[in-house]
N, C-alpha and C positions, 0 to 999 in steps of 0.2 A: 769393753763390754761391761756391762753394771752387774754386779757382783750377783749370783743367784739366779739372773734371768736361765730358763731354759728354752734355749732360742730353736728354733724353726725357719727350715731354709721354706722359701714359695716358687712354685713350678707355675708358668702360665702355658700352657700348649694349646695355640689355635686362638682364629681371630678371636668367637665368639667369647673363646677365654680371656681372650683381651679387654673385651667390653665388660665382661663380669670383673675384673682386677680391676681393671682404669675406676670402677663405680667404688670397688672395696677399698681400692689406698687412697681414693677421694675420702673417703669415710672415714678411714684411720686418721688421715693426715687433717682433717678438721675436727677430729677427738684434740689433736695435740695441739693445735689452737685455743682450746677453752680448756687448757690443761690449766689457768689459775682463773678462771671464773668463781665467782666467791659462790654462785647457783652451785658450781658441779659440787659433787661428793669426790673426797679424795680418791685418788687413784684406785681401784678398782683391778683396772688393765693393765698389764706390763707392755709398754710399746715396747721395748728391748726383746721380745721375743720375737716378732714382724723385723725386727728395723736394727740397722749395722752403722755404726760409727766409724766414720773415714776422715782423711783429711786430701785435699785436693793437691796437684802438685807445689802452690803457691801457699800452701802453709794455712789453707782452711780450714775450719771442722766442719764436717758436715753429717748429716743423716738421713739417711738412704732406704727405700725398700731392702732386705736382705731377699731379693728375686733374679730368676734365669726363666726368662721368656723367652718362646719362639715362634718366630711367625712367617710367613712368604714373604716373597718380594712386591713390593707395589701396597704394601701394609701398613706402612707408619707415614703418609703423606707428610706433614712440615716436620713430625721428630727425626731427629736424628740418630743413627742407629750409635752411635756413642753418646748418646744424650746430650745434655746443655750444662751439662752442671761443672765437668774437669775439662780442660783445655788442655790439649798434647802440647808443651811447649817445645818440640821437634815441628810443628807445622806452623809455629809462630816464629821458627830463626830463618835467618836468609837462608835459600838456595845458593849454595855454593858453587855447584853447577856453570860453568861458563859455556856452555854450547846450546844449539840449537834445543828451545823447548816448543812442546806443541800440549796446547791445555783442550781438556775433554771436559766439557762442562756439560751437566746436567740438568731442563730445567727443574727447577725445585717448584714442591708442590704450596700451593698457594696455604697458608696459614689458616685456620678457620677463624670466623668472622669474635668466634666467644674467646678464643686464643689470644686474640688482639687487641681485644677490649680489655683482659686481661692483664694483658702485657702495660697496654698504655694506661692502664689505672694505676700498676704499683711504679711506673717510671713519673704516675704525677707528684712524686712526692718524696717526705722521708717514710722509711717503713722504723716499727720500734714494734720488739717482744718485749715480753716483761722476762725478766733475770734470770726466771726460774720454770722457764717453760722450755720443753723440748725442740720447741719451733726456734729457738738462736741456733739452734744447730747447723740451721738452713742457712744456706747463704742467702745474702741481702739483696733484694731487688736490685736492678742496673739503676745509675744513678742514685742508691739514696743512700743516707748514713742513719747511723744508727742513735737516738735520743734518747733520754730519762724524761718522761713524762707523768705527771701525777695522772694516773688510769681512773680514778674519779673523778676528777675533773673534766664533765663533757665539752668546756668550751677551748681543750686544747686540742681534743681529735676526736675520732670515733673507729669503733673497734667495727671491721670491715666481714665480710661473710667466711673470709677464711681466715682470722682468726687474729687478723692484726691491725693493731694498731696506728692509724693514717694521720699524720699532720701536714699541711702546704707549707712549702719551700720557706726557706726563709733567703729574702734579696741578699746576692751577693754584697759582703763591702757595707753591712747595713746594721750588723749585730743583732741581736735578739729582737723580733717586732711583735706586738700583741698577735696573736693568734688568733682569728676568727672564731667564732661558733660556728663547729662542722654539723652539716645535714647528713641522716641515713643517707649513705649513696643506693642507690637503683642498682637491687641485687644485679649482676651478671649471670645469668640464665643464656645457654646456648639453646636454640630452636630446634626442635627435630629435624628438621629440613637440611640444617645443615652439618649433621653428626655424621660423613659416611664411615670413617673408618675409628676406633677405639681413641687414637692416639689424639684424635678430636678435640676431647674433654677429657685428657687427662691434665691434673693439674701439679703433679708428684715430678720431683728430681728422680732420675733413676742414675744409678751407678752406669762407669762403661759398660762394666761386664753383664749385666744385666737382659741387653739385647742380644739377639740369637737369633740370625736371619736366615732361613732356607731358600738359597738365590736359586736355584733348580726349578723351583715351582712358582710360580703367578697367582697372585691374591685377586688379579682382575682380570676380566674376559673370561673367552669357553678355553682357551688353549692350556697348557701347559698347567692344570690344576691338580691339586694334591686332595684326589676324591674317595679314594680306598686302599682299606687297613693296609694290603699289602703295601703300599707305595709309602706309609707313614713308617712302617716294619725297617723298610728299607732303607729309610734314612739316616737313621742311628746305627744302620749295619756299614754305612759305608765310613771309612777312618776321617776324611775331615769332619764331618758333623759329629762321631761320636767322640774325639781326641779333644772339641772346640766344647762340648758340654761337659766332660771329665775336669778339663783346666778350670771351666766355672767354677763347676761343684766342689772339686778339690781348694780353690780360691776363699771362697763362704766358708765350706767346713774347716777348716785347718785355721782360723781365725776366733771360732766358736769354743766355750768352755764347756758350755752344756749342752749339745745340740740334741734334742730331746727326738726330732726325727724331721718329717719333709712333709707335706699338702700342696697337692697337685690338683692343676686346674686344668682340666683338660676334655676339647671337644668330640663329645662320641658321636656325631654324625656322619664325620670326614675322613680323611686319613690320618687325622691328628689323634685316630684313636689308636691306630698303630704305634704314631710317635711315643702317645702315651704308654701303652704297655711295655717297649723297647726301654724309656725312661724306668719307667716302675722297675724293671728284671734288673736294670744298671744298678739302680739305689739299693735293692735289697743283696744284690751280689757282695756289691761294695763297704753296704752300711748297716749289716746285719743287725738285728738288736734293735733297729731305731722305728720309730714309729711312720709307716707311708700311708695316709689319709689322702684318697684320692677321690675329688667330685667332678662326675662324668658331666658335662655340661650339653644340655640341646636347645636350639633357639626356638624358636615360639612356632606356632602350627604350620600344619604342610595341608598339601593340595594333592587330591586325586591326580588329576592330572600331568602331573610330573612324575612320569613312570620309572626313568634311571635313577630319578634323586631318591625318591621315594623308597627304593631297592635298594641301593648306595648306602642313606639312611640306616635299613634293618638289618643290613649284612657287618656295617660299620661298629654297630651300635650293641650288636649280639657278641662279634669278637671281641671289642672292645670292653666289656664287661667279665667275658669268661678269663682274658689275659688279664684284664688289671685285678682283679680279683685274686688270679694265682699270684699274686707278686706285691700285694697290698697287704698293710693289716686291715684296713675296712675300703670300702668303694660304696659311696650314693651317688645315685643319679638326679641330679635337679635340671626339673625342666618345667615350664608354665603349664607344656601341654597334658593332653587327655590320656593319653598315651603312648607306649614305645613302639606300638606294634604297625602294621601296614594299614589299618580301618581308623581313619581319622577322627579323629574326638574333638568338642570343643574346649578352646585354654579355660583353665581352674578363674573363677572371679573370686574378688574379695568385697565384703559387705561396705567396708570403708575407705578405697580403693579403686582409683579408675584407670586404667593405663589401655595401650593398644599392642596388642599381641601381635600386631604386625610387623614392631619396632626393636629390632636389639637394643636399644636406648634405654628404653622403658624395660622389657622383659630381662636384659643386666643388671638395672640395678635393685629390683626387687629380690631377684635371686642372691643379688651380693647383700641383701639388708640381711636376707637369712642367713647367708654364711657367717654374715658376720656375729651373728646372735648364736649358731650354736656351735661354734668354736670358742664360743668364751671358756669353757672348762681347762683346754690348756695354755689360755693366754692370760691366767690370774696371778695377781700379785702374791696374792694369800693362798694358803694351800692349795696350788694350781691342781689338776689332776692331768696326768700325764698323756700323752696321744697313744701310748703304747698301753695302758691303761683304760683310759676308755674304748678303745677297741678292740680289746681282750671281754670290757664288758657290756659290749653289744652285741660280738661274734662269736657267743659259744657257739658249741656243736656246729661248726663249719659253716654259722650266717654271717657271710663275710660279706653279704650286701643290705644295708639300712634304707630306711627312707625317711626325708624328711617332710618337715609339714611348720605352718606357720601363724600365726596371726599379725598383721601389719595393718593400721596399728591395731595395738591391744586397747581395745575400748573402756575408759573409766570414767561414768557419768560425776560431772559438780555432786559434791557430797556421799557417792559412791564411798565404800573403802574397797579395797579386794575378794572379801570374801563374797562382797553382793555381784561382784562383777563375776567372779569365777559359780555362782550360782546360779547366773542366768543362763548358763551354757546345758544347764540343765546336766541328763547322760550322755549327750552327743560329744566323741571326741570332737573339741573344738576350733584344731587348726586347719589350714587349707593343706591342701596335700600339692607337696612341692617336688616329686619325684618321677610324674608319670605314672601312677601305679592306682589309681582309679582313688574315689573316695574310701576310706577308711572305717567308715560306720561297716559294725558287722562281721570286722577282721578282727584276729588277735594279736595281741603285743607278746612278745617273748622279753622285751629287754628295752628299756629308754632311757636318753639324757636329754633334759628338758631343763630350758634356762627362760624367767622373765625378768626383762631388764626394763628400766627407766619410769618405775612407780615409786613416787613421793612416800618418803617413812614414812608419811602422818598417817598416809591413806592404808597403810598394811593390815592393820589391825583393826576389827569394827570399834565401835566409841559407841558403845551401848549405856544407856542413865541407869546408873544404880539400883539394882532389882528388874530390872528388864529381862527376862527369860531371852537365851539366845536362838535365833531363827532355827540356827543349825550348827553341826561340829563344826563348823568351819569359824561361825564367830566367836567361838568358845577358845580357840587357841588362842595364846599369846605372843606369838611374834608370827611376822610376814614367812618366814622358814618353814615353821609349824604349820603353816595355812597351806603354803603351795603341798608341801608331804603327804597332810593330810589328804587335799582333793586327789593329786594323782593316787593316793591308794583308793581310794574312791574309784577312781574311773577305770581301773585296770588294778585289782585285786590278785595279790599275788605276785606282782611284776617285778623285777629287781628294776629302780627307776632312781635314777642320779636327780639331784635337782638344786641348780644354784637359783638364786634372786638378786639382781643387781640394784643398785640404783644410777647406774648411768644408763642412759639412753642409747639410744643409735641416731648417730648425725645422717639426716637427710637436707645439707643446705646444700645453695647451688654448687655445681652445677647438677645436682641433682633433678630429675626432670619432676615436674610438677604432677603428681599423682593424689594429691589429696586436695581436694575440692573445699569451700569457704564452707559447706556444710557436713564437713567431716564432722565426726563425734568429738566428746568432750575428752576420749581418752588423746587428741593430740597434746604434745605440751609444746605450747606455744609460747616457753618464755617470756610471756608478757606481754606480746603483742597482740594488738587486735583483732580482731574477727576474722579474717579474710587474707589477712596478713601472712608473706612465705611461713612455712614449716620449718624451722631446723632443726629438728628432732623431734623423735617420737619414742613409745613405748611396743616394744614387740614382744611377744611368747611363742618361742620358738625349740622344736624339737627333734629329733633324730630318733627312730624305733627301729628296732629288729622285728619284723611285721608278717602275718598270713596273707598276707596282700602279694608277699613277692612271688610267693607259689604260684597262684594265678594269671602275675604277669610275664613270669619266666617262661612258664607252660605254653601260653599266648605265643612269645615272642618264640619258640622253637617250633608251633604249630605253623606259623607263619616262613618261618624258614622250609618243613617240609613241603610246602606248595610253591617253592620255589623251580621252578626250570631252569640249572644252570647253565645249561646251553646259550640262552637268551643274554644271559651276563658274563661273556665270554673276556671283553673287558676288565668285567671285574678280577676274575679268574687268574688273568694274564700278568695282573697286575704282583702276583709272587702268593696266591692261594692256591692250594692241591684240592682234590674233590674230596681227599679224607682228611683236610684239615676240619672241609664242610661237616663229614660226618662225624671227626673227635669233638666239635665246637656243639652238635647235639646233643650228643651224651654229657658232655658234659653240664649245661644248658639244664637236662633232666634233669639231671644228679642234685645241681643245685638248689633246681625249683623246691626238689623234695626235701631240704632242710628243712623248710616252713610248710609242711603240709600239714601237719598237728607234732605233737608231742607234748611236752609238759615246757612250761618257763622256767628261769635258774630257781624261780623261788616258789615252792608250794605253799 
């Protein structure tokens, strides 16, 4: 472990969490690709706080998500629930066995079609990192070896969408042959069509330990589903599931120097929001002291007509928040849509931005562009701020629920600097609200951390001609720091407000799904490519508030539980809830609402 990192174990619970992770370690793991791009700005990010240094049985290094996901059966179609990456060399020696065998085979789920393409791109060839990038850590595609290539030199290879560098074979028996001049290859982009389940499009080694599979329940069909809390509750009460997640957790932590605490992905529609708070009650039993950041994840809009989901849904998603809450230092809820409660709302739109709310494809990885922007505060190289820390300072006075909200991208016209951009937003707060909790104009902030990442130094500062009177305070500062500080005092007076500014971006390359259209704004940065041309990144501002917003939607969501008939969801009931769990899970619901119903913020 690299000396200083304060590392962070990651919880995946539930598929949909799985689509949000599969999107975020795509993301991460093409940060570590353009780890020596002479464009990027030096390090920034501590990958060592995500990511755990192994070596395989055969004397590898390798580097891995530091993650314990858990999902159904019928969930990872072609992955393997011990990944691809270690080979058990007990299933590689002969059976010693001399008697009668009888083989149980399985068919195996067919590969998806971008998986393939995948595969058979890095077997056409040799693969080469450069020296000094985190990506050697990885093991080397099948078939290639590893080369010293001059990386300026375009006509020995070309550096591929995730992050490496591709040369053609050289003939056996033939010595060194001139090297063609490589062409951009044709991103690999997987289709909507053929995404069903996360493990789809992910493109990340994961460790054995990693996967954590719930064979009890079924990820397909009506039969045998893991639909409420109680039945998620229950799962982590029974000794093989909780014995087999202690061995993980004990595994990652007891390997760590600083483990600064845990972020948790986990779905509050299902029963996985039971999983979730069972998880939460473990860590904080076990790992007092450390910080448990948990984001409540919901997929994109629902339908009148689905009367049990819909109820399932509100009963799920209310326990789920009151339990992770008691056992969290902070819980947000991120979700597209208009709302938590039973009256359906339409998904939040973005100005620059097109996707279909239909799609867990789409709807994950917007939601992971945001995580991954306002968790930058404890994944900094430089004075990182702690998770235990920032969640002390967004949760006074017992708001232990945030909301976030986003801009993707951050819009910044040719010739623009920042302060013109962040003045066109006028007094409207100006990100999308990413939590389910209605739009934001109107409410108040008690408490923020607000990070923009991937705006060019040149552009921070306005470039006003000498003697030019400045427009406003904002062009009058001198540095990009001064500018952001300023505006948020500007738009919420008073407010105790964190605020980093990066200059790295957020990687959106494939297989990122295509959401930004050829007539997106100026603020993409498109590396230099042409017009029309993929996206690999962008600039986003992105934030997390302790907000008057929740008051109203906590209220919502327990007004909604009172006109519940439990009779009707007997079901649900059966499934290990008591009718006073119903009635502690209101008051409490109340109680919390009323943190946010006014007072004063930390700072008058």
């Amino acid at each position: 472990m690299a000396g200083g990192a304060r590392e962070v174990l990651t919880l995946q619970l539930g598929h949909f969490a799985g689509f949000v992770g599969a999107h975020w370690w795509n993301q991460q793991d093409a940060a570590l690709g353009r780890a020596t791009d002479s464009k990027e700005p030096p390090g920034e990010l501590c990958p060592d706080v995500l990511y755990r240094t192994g070596r395989t049985l055969h004397g590898q290094e390798t580097y891995t998500p530091r993650l314990i996901l858990m999902d159904l059966k019928g969930s990872l179609s072609s992955l393997k629930e011990e990944g691809g990456l270690y080979r058990d060399k007990q299933l590689d020696a002969a059976i010693a066995w001399q008697g009668k065998l009888t083989t149980h085979k399985e068919e195996l789920y067919p590969k998806n079609p971008y998986l393939q393409d995948f595969l058979s791109a890095e077997k056409g060839g040799y693969a080469v990192w450069p020296a000094n990038s985190r990506r050697t850590k990885q093991p080397l595609p099948l078939n290639c070896l590893e080369l010293n290539v001059d990386f300026s030199d375009p006509s020995q290879g070309v550096l591929s969408s995730d992050g490496v560098w591709r040369v053609k074979s050289i003939p056996n028996g033939k010595g060194s042959s001139p090297l063609p001049t490589a062409t951009t290859p044709k991103p690999l982009i997987p289709t909507e069509a053929s995404i069903r389940v996360w493990s789809d499009f992910l493109r990340v080694h994961l460790h054995p330990r990693s996967i954590c599979m719930i064979q009890k329940y079924n990820h397909d069909g009506e039969a045998g589903r893991l639909e409420a809390f109680g039945q998620g509750e229950s799962v982590l009460k029974e000794p093989k599931y909780q014995e087999e997640l202690e061995d993980r957790l004990h595994f990652y932590v007891e390997e760590c120097d600083y483990l600064q605490g845990f972020q948790i992905l986990c779905d509050l529609h299902d029963g996985f929001s039971g999983v979730g708070a069972k998880a939460a009650e473990l860590l904080q039993d076990e790992y007092s002291g450390r910080g448990i950041i948990t984001w409540g994840l919901l997929p994109g809009p629902y339908h009148r007509g689905e009367a049990q989901r819909n109820i399932y849904r509100l009963l799920n998603t209310a326990f789920g928040l009151v339990h992770l809450t008691a056992h969290s230092s902070l819980v947000c809820p991120l979700s597209l849509g208009g709302s938590l409660g039973l009256r359906p709302e339409p998904p939040v739109s973005f100005p620059y931005l097109h996707y279909d709310a239909t799609l867990p494809f789409h709807c994950s990885a917007i939601l992971a562009t945001a995580l991954d922007t306002v968790t930058v505060p404890y994944r900094l190289c430089s004075s990182p701020v702690s998770m235990v820390h920032l969640a002390d300072m967004l949760s006074f006075c017992g708001k232990k629920v945030v909301t976030a909200g986003a801009i993707i991208p951050f819009p910044l016209a040719p010739g623009q600097s920042l302060p013109d951009s962040l003045m066109q937003f006028g007094g409207a707060t100006p990100w999308t609200p990413l939590s389910a909790c209605g739009e934001p104009s109107g409410t108040r902030c008690f408490a923020q951390s607000v990070v923009l990442r991937g705006i060019d130094r040149a552009c921070h500062t306005s470039q006003l001609t000498p003697g030019t009177p400045p427009p406003s305070a904002l062009h009058a500062c001198t540095t990009g720091e001064e500018i952001l500080a300023q505006y948020l005092q500007q738009q919420q007076p008073g407010v105790m407000s964190s605020s980093h500014l990066l200059l790295t971006p957020c990687r959106v390359a494939p297989p990122y799904p295509h959401l930004f259209s050829s007539c997106s704004p100026p603020g993409m940065v498109l590396d230099g490519s042409p017009k029309g041309a993929a996206v690999e990144s962008i600039p986003v501002f992105g934030a997390l508030c302790s907000s008057s917003s929740l008051h109203q939607t906590l209220e919502a969501l327990a007004r909604d539980l009172t006109k519940l008939d439990l009779r009707r969801w007997a079901s649900f009931m059966d499934a290990g809830v008591e009718h006073d769990d119903v009635a502690e899970l209101l008051q409490e619901l109340q109680s919390l609402a009323q943190c946010y119903q006014g007072g004063d913020s930390l700072v008058d």
